[in-house]
C-alpha atoms as a printed R data frame, in Angstrom:
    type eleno elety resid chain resno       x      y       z
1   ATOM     1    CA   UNK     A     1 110.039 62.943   2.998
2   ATOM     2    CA   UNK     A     2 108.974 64.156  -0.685
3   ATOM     3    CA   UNK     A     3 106.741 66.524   1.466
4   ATOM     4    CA   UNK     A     4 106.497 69.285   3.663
5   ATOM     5    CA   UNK     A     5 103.487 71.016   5.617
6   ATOM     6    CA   UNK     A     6 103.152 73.963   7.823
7   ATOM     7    CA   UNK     A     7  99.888 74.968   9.489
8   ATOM     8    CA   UNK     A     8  98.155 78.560   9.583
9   ATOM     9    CA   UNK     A     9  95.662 78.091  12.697
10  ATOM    10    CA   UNK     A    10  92.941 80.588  12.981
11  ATOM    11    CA   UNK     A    11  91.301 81.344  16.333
12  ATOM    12    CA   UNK     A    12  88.122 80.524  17.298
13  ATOM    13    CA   UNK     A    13  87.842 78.297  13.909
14  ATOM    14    CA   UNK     A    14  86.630 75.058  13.407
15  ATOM    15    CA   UNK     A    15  86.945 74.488   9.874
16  ATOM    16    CA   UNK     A    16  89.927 73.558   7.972
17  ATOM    17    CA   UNK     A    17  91.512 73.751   4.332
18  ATOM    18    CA   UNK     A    18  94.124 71.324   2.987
19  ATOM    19    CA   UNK     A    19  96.310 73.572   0.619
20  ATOM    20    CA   UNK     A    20  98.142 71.909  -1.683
21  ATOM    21    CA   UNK     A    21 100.701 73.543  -3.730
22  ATOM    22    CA   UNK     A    22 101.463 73.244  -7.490
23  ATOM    23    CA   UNK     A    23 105.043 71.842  -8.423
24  ATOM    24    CA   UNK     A    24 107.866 73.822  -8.055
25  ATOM    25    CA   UNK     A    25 106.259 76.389  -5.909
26  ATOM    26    CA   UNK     A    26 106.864 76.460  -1.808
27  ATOM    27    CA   UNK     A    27 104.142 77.241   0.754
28  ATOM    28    CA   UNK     A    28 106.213 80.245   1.219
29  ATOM    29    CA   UNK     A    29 105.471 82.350  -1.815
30  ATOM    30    CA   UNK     A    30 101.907 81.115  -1.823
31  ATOM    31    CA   UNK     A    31 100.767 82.827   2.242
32  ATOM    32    CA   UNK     A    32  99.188 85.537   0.583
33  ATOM    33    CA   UNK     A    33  96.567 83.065  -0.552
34  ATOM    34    CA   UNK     A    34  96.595 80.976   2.371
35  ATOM    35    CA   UNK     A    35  96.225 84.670   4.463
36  ATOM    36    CA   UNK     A    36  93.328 84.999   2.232
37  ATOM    37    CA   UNK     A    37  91.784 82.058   3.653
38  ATOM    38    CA   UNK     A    38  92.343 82.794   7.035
39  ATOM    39    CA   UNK     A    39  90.531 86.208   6.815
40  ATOM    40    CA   UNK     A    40  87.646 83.780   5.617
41  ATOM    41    CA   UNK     A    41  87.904 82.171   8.906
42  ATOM    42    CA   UNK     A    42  89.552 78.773   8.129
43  ATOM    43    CA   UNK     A    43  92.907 77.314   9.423
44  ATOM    44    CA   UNK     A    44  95.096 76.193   6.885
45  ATOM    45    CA   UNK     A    45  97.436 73.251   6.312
46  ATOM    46    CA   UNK     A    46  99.312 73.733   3.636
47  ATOM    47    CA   UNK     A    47 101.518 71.269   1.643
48  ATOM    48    CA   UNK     A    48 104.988 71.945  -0.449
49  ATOM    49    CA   UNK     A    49 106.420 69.065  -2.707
50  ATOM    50    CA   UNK     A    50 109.698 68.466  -3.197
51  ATOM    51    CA   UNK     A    51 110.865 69.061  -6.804
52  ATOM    52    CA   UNK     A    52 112.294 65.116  -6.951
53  ATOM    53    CA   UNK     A    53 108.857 64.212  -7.546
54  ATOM    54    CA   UNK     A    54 109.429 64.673 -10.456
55  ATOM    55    CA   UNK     A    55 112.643 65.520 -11.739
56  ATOM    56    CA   UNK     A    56 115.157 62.022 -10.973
57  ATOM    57    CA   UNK     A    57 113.398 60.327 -14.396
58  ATOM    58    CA   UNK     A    58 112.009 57.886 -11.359
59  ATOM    59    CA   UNK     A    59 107.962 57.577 -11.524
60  ATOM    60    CA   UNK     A    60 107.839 55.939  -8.216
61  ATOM    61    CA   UNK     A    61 108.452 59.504  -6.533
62  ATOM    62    CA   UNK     A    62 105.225 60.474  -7.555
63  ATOM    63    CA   UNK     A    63 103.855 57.080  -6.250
64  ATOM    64    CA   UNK     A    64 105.331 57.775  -2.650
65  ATOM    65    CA   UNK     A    65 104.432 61.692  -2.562
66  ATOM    66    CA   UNK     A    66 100.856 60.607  -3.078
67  ATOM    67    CA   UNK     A    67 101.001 57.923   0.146
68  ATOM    68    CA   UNK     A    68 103.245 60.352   1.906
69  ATOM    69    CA   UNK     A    69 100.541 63.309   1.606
70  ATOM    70    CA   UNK     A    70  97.560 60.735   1.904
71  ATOM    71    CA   UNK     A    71  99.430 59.562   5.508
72  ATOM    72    CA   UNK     A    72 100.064 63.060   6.597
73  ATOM    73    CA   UNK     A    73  96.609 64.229   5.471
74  ATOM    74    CA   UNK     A    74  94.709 61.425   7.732
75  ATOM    75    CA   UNK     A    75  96.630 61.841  11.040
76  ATOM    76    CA   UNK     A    76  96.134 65.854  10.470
77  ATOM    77    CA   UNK     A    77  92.397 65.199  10.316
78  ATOM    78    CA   UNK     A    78  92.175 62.688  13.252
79  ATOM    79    CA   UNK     A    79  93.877 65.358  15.797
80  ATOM    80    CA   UNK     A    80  91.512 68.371  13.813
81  ATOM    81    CA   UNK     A    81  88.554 66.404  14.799
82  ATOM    82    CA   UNK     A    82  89.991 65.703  18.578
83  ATOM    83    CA   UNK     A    83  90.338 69.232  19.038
84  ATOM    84    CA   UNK     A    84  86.711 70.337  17.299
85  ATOM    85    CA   UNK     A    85  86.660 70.785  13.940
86  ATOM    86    CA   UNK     A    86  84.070 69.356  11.945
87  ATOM    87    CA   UNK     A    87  84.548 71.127   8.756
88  ATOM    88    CA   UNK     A    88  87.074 69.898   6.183
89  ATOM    89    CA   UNK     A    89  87.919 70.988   2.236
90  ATOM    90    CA   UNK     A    90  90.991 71.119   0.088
91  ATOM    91    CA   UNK     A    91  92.559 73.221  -2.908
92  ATOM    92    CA   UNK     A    92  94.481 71.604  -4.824
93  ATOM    93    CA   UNK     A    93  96.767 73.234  -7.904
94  ATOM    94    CA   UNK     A    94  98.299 71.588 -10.593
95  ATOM    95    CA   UNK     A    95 100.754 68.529  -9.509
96  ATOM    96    CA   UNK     A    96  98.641 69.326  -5.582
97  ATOM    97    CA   UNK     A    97  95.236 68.962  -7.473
98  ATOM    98    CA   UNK     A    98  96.776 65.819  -8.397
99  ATOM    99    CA   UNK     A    99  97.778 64.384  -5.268
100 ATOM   100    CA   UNK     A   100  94.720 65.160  -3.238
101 ATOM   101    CA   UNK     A   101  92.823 63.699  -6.147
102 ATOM   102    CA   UNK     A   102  94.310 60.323  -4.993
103 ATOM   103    CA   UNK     A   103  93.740 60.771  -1.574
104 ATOM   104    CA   UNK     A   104  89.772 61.206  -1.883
105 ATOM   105    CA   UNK     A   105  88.986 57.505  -1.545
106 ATOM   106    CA   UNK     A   106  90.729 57.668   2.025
107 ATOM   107    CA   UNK     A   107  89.509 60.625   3.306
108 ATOM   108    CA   UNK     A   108  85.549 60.951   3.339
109 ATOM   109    CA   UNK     A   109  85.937 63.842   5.799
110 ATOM   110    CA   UNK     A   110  86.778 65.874   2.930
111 ATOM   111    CA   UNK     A   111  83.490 67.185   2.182
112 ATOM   112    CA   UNK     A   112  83.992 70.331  -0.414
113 ATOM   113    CA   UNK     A   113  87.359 70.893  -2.583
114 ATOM   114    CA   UNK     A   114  88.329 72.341  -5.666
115 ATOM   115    CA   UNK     A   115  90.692 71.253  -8.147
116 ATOM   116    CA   UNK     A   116  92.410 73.870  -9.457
117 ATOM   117    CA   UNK     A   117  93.720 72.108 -12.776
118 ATOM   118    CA   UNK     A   118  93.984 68.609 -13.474
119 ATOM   119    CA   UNK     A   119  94.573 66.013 -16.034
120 ATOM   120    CA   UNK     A   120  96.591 63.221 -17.180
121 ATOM   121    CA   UNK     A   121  99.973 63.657 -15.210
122 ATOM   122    CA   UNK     A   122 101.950 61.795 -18.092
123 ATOM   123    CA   UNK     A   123 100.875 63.976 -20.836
124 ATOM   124    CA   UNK     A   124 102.055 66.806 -18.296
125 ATOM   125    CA   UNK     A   125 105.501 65.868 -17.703
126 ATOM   126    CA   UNK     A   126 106.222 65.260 -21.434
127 ATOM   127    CA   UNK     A   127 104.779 67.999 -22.681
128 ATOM   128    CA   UNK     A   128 107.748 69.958 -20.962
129 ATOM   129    CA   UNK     A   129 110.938 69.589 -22.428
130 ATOM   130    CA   UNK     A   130 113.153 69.904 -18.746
131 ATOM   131    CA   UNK     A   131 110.467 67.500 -17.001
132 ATOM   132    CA   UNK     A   132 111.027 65.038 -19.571
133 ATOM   133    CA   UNK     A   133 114.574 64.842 -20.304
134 ATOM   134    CA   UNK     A   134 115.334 62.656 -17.146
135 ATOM   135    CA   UNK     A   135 112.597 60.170 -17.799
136 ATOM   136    CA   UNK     A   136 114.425 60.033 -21.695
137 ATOM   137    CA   UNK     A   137 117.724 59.511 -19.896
138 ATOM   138    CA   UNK     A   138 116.340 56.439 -17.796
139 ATOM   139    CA   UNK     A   139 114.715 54.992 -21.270
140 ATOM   140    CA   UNK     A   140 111.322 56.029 -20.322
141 ATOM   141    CA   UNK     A   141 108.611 56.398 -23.184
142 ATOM   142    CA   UNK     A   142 105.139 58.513 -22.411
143 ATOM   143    CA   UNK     A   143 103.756 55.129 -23.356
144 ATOM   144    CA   UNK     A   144 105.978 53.398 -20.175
145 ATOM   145    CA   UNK     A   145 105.178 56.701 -17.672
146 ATOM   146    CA   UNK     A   146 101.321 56.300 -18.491
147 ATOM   147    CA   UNK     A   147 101.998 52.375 -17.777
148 ATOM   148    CA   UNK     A   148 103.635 53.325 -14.724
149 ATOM   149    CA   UNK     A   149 101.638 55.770 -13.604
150 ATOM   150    CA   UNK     A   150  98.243 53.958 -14.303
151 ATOM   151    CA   UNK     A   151  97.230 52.867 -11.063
152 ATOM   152    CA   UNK     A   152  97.399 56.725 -10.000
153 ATOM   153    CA   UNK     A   153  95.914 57.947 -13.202
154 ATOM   154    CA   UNK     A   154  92.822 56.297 -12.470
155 ATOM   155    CA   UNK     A   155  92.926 55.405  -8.927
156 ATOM   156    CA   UNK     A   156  89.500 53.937  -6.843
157 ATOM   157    CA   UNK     A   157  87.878 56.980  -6.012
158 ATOM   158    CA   UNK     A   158  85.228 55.012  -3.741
159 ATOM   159    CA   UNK     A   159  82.030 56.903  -3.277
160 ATOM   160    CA   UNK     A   160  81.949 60.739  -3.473
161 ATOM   161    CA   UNK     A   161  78.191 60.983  -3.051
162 ATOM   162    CA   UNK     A   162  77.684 64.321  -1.060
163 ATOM   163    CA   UNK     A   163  80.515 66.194  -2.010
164 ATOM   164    CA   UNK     A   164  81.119 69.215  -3.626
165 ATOM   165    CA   UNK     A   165  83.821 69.687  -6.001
166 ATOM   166    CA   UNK     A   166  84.638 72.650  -8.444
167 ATOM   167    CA   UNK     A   167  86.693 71.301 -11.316
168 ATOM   168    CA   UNK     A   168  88.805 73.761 -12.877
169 ATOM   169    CA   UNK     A   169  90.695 73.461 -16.542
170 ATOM   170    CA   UNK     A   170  91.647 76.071 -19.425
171 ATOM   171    CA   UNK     A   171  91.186 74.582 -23.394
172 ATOM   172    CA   UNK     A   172  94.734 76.769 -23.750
173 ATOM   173    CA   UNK     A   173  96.356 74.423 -21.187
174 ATOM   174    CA   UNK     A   174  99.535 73.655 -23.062
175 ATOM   175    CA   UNK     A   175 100.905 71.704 -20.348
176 ATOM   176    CA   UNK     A   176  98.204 68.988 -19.292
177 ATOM   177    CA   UNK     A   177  95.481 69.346 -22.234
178 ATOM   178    CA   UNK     A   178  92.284 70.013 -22.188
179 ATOM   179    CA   UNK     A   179  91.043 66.826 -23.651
180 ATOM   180    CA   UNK     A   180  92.749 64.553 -21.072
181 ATOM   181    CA   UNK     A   181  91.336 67.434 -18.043
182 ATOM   182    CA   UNK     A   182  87.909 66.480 -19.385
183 ATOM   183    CA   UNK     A   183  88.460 62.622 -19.605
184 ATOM   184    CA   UNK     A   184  89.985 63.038 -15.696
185 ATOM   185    CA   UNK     A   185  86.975 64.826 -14.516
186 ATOM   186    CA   UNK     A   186  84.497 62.688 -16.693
187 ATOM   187    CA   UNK     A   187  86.288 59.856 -14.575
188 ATOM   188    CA   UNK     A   188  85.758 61.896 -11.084
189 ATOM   189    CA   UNK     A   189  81.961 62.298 -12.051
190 ATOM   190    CA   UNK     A   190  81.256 58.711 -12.179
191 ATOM   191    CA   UNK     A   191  82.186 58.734  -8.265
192 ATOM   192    CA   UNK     A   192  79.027 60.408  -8.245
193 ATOM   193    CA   UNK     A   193  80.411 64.090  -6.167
194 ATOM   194    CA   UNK     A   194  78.070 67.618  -6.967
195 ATOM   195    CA   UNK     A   195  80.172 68.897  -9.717
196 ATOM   196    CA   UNK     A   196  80.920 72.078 -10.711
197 ATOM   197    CA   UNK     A   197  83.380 72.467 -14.091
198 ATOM   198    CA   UNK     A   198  85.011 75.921 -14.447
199 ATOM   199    CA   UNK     A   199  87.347 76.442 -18.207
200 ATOM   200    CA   UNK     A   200  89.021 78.920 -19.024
201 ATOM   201    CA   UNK     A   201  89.320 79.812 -22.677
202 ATOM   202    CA   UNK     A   202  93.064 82.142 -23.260
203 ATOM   203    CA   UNK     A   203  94.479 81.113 -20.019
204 ATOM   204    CA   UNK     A   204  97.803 78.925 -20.186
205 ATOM   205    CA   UNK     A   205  98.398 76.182 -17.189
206 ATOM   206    CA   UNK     A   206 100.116 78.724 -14.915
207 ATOM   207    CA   UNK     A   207  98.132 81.695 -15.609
208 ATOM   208    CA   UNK     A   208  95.103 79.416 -14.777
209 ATOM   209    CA   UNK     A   209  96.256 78.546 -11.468
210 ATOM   210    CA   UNK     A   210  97.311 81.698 -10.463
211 ATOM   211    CA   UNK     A   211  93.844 83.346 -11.785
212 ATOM   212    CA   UNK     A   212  92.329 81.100  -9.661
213 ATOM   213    CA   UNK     A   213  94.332 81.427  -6.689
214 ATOM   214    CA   UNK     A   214  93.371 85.022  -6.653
215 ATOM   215    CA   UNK     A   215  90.097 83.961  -6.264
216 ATOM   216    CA   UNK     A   216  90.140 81.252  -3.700
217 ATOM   217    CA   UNK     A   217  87.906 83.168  -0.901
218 ATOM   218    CA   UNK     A   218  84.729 83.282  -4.205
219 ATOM   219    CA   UNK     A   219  85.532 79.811  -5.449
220 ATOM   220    CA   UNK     A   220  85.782 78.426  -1.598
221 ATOM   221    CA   UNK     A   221  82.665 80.054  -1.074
222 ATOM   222    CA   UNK     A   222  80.628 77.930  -4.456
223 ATOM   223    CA   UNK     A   223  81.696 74.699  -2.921
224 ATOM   224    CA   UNK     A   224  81.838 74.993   1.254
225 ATOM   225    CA   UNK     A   225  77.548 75.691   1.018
């Protein structure tokens, strides 16, 4: 498995969050957010990705992580619902905004989420010199990851009608860019969710996440109305 979860249950709750990390960072250095969340009242499943997502220079690991989290995701909400809850979101940050982003067609329970940077996952991975080299090694272009990755890039969002989503992206984002962030959520629009778009001006990719992290009980609280 690409993936790994671990669930922060909060008595007497019946609503739940889907936390999904960004790359490179395990759901153990993130529990003071996902504490944050429970003091909010909502149990939390959170998600970790394994690192070979992305580094082997192999774009099917991102293919599988995605259907991997997507399976995971809709047998977690099935037993939620058996045992009460009726209340579902997600935060998502960086390579996990990306993930859950694929997973929306599948999962109308969702109703609220917030995507805390997002973009085109190619430009991402090449605009970072140790993400790149192994997809150079295995005589990988941008141009063949973007043809690879396509399918995910734009997947079939189905309909999004009656959910709220805060979109969040920083014109200083010097790892996924700020143009192709606007052409992803121009593309999540046309599902036709209640949109909310959040940019940041000064604030590079990590800083942006982690800004925003800080925030999650204000930002939770502009999207789960």
């Amino acid at each position: 498995m690409l993936i790994k979860t671990e669930k922060f249950i909060t008595k007497g709750s019946k609503k739940a969050i889907f936390f999904l990390c960004p790359y490179g960072t395990n759901i153990k250095r993130l529990k003071w957010a996902i504490h944050s969340l429970q003091k909010a009242g909502y149990t939390v499943e959170a998600y970790e990705f394994s690192n070979h997502v992305l580094d082997l220079g192999d774009p099917s690991q991102l293919i599988i992580a995605i259907k991997q989290t997507r399976e995971v995701i809709q047998e977690s909400v099935a037993k939620l619902k058996g045992q009460g809850y009726t209340n579902f979101g997600f935060i998502g940050s960086s390579l996990g905004s990306f993930i859950i982003y694929n997973c929306l067609a599948v999962l109308p329970e969702l109703k609220w989420g917030i995507i805390n940077t997002g973009g085109e996952v190619a430009d991402a991975v090449w605009s970072d010199k140790v993400m790149r080299k192994p997809y150079e090694a295995n005589g990988y272009t941008k141009e063949n990851l973007q043809n690879a990755w396509s399918d995910i890039q734009y997947p079939d969002l189905g309909d999004l009608k009656g959910k709220n989503l805060l979109l969040i992206t920083s014109i200083s984002d010097e790892i996924v860019g700020y143009e192709g962030a606007i052409k992803c959520f121009d593309y999540i629009k046309s599902a036709g969710p209640n949109v909310e778009v959040q940019v940041h001006k000064r604030l590079g990719h990590r800083k942006t996440v982690l800004r925003n992290l800080l925030r999650l009980r204000k930002l939770v609280r502009r999207v789960d109305l």
